[in-house]
C-alpha positions in Angstrom: 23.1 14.9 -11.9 22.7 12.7 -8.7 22.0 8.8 -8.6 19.1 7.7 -6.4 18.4 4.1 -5.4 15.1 3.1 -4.8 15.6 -0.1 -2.3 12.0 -1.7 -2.8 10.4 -5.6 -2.0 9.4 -7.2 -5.2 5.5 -6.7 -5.1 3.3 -5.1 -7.4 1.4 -2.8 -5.1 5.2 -1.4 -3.8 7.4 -1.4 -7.6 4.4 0.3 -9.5 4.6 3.5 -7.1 8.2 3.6 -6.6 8.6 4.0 -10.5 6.2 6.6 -11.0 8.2 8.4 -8.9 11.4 7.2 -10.6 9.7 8.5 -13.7 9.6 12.2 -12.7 12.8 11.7 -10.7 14.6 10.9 -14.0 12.9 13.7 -15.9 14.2 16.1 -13.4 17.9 14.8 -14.7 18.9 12.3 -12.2 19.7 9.0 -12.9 17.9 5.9 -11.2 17.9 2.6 -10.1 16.5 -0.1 -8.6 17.2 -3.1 -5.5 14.8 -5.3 -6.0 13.9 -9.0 -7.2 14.6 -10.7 -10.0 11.0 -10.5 -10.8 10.6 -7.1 -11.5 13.9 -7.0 -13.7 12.7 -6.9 -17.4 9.9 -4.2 -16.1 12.6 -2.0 -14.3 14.7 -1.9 -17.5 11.7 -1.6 -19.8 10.8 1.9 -18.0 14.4 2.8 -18.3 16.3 1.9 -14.6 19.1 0.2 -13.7 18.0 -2.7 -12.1 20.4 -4.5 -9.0 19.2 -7.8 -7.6 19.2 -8.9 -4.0 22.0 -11.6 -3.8 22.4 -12.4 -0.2 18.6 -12.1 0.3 16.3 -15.1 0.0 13.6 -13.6 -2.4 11.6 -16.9 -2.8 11.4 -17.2 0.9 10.5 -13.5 1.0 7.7 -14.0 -1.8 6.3 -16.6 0.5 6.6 -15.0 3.7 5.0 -12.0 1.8 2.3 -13.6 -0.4 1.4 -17.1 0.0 -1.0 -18.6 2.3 1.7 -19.8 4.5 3.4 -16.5 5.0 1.8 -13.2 6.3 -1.6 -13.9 4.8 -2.5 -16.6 6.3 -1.7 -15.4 10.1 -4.4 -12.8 10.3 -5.9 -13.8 13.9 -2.6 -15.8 14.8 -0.2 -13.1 16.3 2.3 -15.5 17.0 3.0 -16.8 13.7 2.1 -13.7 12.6 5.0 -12.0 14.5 7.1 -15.3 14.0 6.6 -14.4 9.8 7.1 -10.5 9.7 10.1 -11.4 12.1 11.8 -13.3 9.4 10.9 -10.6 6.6 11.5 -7.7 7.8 14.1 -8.3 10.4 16.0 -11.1 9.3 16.7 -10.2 6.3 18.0 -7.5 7.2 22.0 -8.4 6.9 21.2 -10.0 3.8 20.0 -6.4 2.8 22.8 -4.7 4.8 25.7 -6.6 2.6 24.1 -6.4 -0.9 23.6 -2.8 -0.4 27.0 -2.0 0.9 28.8 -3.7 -2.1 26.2 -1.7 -4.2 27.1 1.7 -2.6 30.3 1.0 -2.9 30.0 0.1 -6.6 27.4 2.3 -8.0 27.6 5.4 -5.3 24.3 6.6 -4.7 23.7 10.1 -3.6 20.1 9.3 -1.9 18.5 5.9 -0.8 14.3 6.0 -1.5 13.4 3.3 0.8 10.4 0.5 1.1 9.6 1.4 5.1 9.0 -2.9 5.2 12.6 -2.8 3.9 14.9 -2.0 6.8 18.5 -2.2 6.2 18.8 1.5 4.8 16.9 3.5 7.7 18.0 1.1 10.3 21.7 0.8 9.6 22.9 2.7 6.3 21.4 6.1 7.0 24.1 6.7 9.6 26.7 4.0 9.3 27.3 5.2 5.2 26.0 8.7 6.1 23.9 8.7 3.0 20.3 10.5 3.0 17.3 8.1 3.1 13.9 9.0 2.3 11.0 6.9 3.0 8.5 6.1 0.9 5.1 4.4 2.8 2.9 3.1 -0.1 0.1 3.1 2.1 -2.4 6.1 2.6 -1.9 6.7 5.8 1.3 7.6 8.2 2.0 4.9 10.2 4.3 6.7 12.6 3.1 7.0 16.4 3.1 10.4 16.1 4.9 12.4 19.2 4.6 13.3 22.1 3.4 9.8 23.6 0.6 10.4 25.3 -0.8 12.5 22.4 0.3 10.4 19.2 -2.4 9.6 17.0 -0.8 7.0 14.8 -2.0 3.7 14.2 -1.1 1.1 16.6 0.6 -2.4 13.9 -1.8 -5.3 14.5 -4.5 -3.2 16.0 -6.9 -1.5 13.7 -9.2 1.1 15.0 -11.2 3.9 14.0 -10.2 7.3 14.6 -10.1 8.1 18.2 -12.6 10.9 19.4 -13.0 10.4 23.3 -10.6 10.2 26.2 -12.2 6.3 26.7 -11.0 5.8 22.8 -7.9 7.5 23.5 -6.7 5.3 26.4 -7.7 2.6 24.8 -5.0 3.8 21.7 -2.6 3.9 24.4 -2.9 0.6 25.7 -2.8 -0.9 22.3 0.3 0.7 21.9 1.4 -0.7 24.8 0.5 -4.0 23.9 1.9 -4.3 20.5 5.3 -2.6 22.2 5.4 -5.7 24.6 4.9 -8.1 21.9 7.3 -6.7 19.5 10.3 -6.3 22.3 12.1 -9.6 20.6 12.0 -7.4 17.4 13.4 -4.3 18.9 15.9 -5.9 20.4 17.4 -8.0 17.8 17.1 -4.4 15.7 19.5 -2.7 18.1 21.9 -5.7 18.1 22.1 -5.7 14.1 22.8 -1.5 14.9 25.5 -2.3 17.7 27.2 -4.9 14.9 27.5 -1.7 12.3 29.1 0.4 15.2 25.8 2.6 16.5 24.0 3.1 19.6 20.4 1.1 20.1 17.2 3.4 19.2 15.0 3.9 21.9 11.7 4.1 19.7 10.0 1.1 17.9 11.9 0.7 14.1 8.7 2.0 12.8 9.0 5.0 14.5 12.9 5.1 13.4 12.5 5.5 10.0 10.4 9.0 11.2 14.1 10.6 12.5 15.0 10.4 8.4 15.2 13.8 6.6 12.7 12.6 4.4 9.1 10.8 4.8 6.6 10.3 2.3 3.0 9.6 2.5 1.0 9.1 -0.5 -2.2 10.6 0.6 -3.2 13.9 1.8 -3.7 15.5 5.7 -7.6 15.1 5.1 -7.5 11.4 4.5 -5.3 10.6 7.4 -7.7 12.2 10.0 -5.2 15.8 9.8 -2.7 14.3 12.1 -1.1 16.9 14.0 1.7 14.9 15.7 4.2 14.5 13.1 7.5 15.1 12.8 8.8 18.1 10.3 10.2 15.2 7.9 6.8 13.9 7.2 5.6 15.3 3.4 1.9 14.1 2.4 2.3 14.1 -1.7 -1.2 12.3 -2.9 -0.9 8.8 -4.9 1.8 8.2 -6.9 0.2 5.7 -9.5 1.9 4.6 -12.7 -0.3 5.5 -15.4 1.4 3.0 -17.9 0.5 3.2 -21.5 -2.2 4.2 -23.8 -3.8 1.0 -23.2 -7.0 0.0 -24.9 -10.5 -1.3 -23.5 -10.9 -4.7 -24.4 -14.3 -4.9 -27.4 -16.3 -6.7 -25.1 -16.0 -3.8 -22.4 -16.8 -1.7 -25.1 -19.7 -3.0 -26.0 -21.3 -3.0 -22.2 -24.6 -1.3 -21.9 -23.6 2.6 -21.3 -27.8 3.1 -19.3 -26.7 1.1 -16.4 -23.9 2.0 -13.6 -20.1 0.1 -14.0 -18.8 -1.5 -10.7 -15.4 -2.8 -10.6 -14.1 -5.5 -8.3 -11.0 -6.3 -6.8 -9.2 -8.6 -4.5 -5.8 -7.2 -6.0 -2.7 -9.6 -6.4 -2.6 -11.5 -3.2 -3.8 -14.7 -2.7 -7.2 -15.1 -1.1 -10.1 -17.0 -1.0 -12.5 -15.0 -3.3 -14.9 -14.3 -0.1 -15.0 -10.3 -1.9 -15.5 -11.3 -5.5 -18.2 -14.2 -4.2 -20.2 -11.4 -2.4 -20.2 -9.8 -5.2 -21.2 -12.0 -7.6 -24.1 -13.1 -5.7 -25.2 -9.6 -4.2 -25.4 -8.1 -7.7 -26.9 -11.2 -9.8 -29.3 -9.6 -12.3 -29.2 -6.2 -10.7 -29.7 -3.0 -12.8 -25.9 -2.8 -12.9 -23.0 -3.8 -14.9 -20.2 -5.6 -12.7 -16.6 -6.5 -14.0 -14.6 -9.1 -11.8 -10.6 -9.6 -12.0 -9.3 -12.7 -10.4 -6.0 -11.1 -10.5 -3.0 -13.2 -13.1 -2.5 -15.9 -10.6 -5.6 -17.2 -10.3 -7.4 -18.9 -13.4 -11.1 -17.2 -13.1 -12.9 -20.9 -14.8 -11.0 -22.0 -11.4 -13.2 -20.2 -9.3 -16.2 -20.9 -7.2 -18.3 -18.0 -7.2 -21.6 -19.6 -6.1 -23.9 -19.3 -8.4 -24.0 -20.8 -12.0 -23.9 -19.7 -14.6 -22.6 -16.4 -13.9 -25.8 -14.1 -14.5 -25.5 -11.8 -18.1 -24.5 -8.8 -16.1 -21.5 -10.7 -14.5 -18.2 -10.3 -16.4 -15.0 -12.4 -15.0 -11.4 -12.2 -16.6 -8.1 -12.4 -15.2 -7.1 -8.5 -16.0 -8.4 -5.5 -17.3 -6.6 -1.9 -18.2 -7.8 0.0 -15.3 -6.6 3.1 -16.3 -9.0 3.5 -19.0 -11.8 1.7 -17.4 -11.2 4.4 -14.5 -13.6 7.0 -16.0 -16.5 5.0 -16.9 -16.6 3.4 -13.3 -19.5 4.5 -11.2 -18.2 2.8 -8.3 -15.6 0.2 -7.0 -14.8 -2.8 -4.8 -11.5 -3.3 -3.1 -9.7 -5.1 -0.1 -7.8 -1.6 0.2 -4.9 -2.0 -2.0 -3.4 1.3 -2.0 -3.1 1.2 -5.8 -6.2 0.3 -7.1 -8.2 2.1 -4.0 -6.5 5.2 -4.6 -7.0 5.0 -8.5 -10.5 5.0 -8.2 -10.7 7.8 -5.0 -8.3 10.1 -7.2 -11.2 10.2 -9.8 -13.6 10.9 -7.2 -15.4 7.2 -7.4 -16.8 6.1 -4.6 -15.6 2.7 -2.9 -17.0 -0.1 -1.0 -13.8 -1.2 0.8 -13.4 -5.1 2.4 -9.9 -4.8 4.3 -8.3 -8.3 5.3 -4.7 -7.5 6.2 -1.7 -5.6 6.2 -2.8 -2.1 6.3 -6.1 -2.5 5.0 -8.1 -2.4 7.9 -6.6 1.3 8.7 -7.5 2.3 5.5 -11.0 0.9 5.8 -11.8 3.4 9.0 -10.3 6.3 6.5 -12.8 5.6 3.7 -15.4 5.8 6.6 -14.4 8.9 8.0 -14.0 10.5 5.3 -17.7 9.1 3.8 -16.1 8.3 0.1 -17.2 4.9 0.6 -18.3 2.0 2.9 -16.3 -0.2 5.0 -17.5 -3.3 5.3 -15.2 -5.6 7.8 -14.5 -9.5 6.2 -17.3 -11.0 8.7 -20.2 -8.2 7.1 -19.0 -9.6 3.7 -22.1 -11.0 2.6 -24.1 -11.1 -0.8 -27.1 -9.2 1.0 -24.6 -6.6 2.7 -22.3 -6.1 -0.5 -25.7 -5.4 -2.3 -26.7 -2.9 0.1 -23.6 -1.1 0.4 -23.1 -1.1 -3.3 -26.6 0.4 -4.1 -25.7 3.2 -1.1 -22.9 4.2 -2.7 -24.7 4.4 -6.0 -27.7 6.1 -4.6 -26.8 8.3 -2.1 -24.8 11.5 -3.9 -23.1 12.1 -0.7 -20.6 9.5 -1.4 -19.6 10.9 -4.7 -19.3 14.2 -3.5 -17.1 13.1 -0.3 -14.8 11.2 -3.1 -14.2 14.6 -5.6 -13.6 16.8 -2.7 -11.1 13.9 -1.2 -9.8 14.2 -4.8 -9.1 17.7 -4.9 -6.8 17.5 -1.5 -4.8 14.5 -3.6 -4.5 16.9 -6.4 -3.2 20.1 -4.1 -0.9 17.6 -2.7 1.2 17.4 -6.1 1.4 13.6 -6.8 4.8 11.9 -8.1 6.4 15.1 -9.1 6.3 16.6 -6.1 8.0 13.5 -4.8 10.3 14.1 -7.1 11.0 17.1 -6.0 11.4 16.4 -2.7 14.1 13.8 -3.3 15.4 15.4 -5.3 15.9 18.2 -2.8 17.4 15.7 -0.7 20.1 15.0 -3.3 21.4 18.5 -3.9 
């Protein structure tokens, strides 16, 4: 029996993954547990982990950095604050990271680290300095590593979102981005390599991004087809499909029950970050007293009677509430809304429902220009986000059977791609 550590920041959209995975890790014999925040505790030890806090980290100034408007999400269009708040995530905490995890090592012996790629310490430093396997685990539906060689990589470019490249104009201009954003982020790069030179090791030469693609172990929840069929990988790169916790045999609430089963079901989400409802206000007012039956979640942090959504009352065919099971409500959706949260998004594309899909940050935007190549859904970008375009794109997706049919056979490649327990598997490889 081996003993995996998952080494994971404290956010819904990057603990619910990680524990699917611990689920078929654990059923596979191997005992798990979890570095994480004290917010996540009773869950991890309700699903059966160990559970070890951060100490030396700061986790309400990484909840902040990470989730309020003052951190991350509210420098979209400010790159230096931007930088100036990833910086002190990512980076800076990284010998907080780096001295929890070597007392926990040292205490608890781990035989494989599965590691958040926006938590550093264990691919930057631990991999080699404890010579302990690491596997990366992206969350995200897309591979974020440049890809190699250089003038060839196809990977997307942090800070710059753009659609898949298809001319040598488009090309250069990936180039150039990359070029950019390697300028901007030298500070980074450097401090990384002094951190490494502290532990004993020699400075990478590629961004840290790139670094944690030189691990024997790199997982992508998606499949090749969604992520354009890349071709400039590295051998340690595994596509596996989503890894979603399924949860319980949770029940529909009566009232969803009793929605009228003639008309189509949209669901919408901003997930659990903290925006201004700009998605769920398009939608509101888009689909007022349309032939369609719309269910709104303001997420748990935000009171939904607290909420200006434009028009009032709310029309009969507009239902608002905090949180819903979405499992069950999956297969009686005919279509959803979504910033591109990787869990919820890939939820509903798993089924073969078609999407509209809103990105405003993180890795959203990249995801967008999948959903829009591969023609599961529409991407509409935050300044299209009105009621008359959320109406229209809503109805397309509705209407038009291509969508639909673009989402099952995106399905399908999820499903050949094995999901959580071939995840497991891998890791679990890893360990023997």
């Amino acid at each position: 029996m081996a003993r995996i550590l998952f080494t994971v920041w404290p956010l819904t959209g990057h603990i619910h993954p990680n524990l699917a995975i611990a689920h078929e890790v654990a059923a596979l014999g191997h005992q798990v547990a979890f570095y994480t925040g004290t917010k996540f505790q009773k869950q991890v030890e309700a699903e059966g982990f160990g559970h070890f806090a951060p100490e030396k980290v700061n986790q309400t100034r990484v909840e902040e950095l990470l989730l309020s408007p003052q951190g991350i999400q509210g420098a979209t269009g400010k790159p230096l604050r931007l930088r100036a708040r990833w910086r002190e995530c990512v980076l800076d905490s990284v010998p907080g990271q780096l001295e929890d995890l070597n007392r926990l090592l040292d205490a608890w012996h781990p035989d494989v680290i599965v590691c958040d790629p926006t938590m550093w310490g264990p691919f930057l430093v631990l991999h080699e300095a404890r010579r302990i396997p690491v596997a990366i685990f992206s969350l995200i539906p897309a591979c974020h590593l440049s890809g190699s060689p250089p003038s060839k990589a196809q990977g997307p470019v942090v800070g710059f979102s753009m659609p898949r490249p298809r001319s040598a104009w488009q090309r250069r201009k990936l180039r150039t981005a990359r070029a950019v954003a390697s300028f901007f982020l030298r500070g980074i790069h450097q401090r990384a390599n002094e951190i490494r030179s502290q532990a004993g090791l020699p400075p990478i030469t590629t961004s840290v991004t790139d670094h944690a693609g030189t691990m024997p172990l790199y997982l992508v929840p998606s499949s090749p087809e969604f992520d354009y069929n890349r071709t400039d990988l590295p051998p340690s790169v595994h596509y596996v499909g989503p890894c979603l916790l399924k949860g319980g045999e949770e029940a529909l609430p009566e009232w969803i029950e009793k929605l009228p089963r003639d008309e189509p079901l949209i669901y919408a989400s901003e997930g659990t970050v903290h925006l201004e409802p700009k998605v769920l206000r398009a939608v509101a007012q888009g689909l007022a007293d349309r032939r369609v039956q719309v269910i709104m979640t303001t997420g748990k942090h935000r009171d939904p009677a607290s909420i200006d959504f434009g028009i009032k009352p709310l029309p009969p065919n507009i239902h608002v509430s905090q949180w819903v099971p979405l499992n069950p409500l999956l297969p009686r959706l005919s279509g959803m809304v979504t910033i591109g949260g990787p869990s919820t998004m890939m939820a509903a594309l798993e089924l073969g429902i078609p999407v509209v899909i809103v990105p405003f940050a993180w890795d959203h935007p990249e995801t967008g220009w999948r959903v829009q190549e591969s023609g599961a859904g529409v991407h509409l970008r935050p300044p299209e986000c009105t009621p008359e375009n959320m109406r229209r794109a809503v109805e397309k997706i509705l209407k038009e059977p291509s969508f639909r049919e673009n989402a099952q056979r995106l399905a399908e490649t999820f499903r050949r791609c094995g999901g959580a327990p071939a995840a497991a598997r891998l890791i679990a490889k890893l360990a023997g």
